[in-house]
C-alpha positions as CSV (number, residue, x, y, z in Angstrom):
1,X,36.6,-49.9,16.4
2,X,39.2,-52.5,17.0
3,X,36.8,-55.1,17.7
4,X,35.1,-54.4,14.7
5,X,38.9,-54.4,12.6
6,X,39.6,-57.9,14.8
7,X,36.2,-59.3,13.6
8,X,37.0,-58.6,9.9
9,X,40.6,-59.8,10.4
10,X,39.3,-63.1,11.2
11,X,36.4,-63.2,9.2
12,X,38.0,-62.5,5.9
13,X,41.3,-64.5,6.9
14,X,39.0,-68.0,7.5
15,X,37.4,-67.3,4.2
16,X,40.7,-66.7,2.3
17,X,42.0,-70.8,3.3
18,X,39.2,-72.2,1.7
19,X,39.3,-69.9,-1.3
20,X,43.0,-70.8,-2.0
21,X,42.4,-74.0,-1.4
22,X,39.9,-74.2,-4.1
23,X,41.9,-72.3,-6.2
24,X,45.2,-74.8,-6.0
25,X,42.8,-78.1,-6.6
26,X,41.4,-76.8,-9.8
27,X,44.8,-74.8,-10.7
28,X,46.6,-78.9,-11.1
29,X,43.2,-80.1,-12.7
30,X,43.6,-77.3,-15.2
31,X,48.0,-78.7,-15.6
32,X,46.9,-81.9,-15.2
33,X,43.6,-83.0,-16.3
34,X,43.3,-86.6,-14.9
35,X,43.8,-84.8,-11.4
36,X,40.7,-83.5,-12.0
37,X,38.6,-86.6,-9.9
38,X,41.5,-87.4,-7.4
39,X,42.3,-83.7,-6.0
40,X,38.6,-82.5,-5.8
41,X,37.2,-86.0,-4.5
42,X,34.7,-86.2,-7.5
43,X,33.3,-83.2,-6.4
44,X,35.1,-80.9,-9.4
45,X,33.9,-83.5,-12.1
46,X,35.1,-82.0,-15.2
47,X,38.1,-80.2,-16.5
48,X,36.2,-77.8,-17.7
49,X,34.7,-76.8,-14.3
50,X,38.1,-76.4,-13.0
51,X,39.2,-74.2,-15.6
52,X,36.1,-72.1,-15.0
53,X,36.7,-71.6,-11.5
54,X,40.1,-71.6,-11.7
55,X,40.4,-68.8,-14.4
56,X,36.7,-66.7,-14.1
57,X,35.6,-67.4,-10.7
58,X,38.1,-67.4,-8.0
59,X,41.0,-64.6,-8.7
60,X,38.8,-61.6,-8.5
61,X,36.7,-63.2,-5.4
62,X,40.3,-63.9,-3.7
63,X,41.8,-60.7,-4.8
64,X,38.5,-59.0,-3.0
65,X,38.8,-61.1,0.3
66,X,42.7,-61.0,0.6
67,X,42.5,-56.9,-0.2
68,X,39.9,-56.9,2.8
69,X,42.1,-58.5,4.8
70,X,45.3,-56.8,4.4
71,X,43.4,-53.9,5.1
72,X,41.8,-54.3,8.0
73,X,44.9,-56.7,9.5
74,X,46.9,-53.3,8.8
75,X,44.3,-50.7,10.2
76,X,44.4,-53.3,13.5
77,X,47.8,-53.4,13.6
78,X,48.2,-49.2,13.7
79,X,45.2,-48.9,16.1
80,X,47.0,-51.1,18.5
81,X,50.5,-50.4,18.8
82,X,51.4,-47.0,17.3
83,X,51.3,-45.3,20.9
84,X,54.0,-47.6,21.9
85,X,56.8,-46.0,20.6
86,X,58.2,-43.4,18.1
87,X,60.1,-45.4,16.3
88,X,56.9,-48.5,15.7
89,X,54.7,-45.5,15.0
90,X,56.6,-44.5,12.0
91,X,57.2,-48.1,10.9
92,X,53.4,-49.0,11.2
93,X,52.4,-45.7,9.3
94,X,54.8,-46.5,6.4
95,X,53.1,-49.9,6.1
96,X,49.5,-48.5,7.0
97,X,50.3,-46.2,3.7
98,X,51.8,-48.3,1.4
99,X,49.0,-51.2,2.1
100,X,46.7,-48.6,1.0
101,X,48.5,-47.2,-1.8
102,X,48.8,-50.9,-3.3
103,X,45.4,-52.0,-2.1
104,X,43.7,-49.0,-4.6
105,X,46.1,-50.1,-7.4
106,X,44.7,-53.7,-6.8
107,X,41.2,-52.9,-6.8
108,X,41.3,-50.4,-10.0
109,X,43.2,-53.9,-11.6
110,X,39.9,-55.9,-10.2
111,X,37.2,-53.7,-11.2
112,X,38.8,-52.7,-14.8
113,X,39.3,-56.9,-15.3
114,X,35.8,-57.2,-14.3
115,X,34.2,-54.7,-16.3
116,X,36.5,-54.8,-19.4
């Protein structure tokens, strides 16, 4: 099971650099729209573009990967260490619960911004 947590850990954190850095590069195209072909390279050619994937395409996609993250990095994190001590096993339950309690709020936010 820990394998499996470790796996998605890593897998979800090496997706979230990329998706931020995306979302930074057309985040100053969208303040500053003759960014637009410096920052992206040429590759984001329009301002347009930027504001699209700045605005429509990348915060619910980021809030997905970064909630799968936290998760799992938090379930790895409890399945590891809470037999070490008494005192760490109450601090990693308290975090284990309240990543969970604000994971659910974030992904009713997600799916009612998606659907509304």
């Amino acid at each position: 099971m820990s394998s499996t947590l470790a796996l998605i850990s890593a897998c979800t954190g090496v997706l979230l650099a990329p998706l931020a850095l995306l979302s930074v590069l057309s985040g100053y195209c969208m303040r500053n729209p003759w960014l637009t072909g410096i920052l992206t390279l040429g590759a984001l050619g329009e301002y347009n573009l930027c504001v699209e994937i700045h605005t429509l395409q990348i915060p619910e996609l980021l809030t997905l990967v970064g909630l799968a993250h936290v998760v799992a990095t938090a379930e790895l994190l409890h399945s590891k260490y809470h037999g070490l001590n008494p005192i760490l096993k109450i601090l990693l339950g308290v975090y284990r619960m309240t990543v969970w309690i604000l994971a659910l709020i974030t992904l009713t936010i997600v799916v009612v911004h998606i659907t509304a």
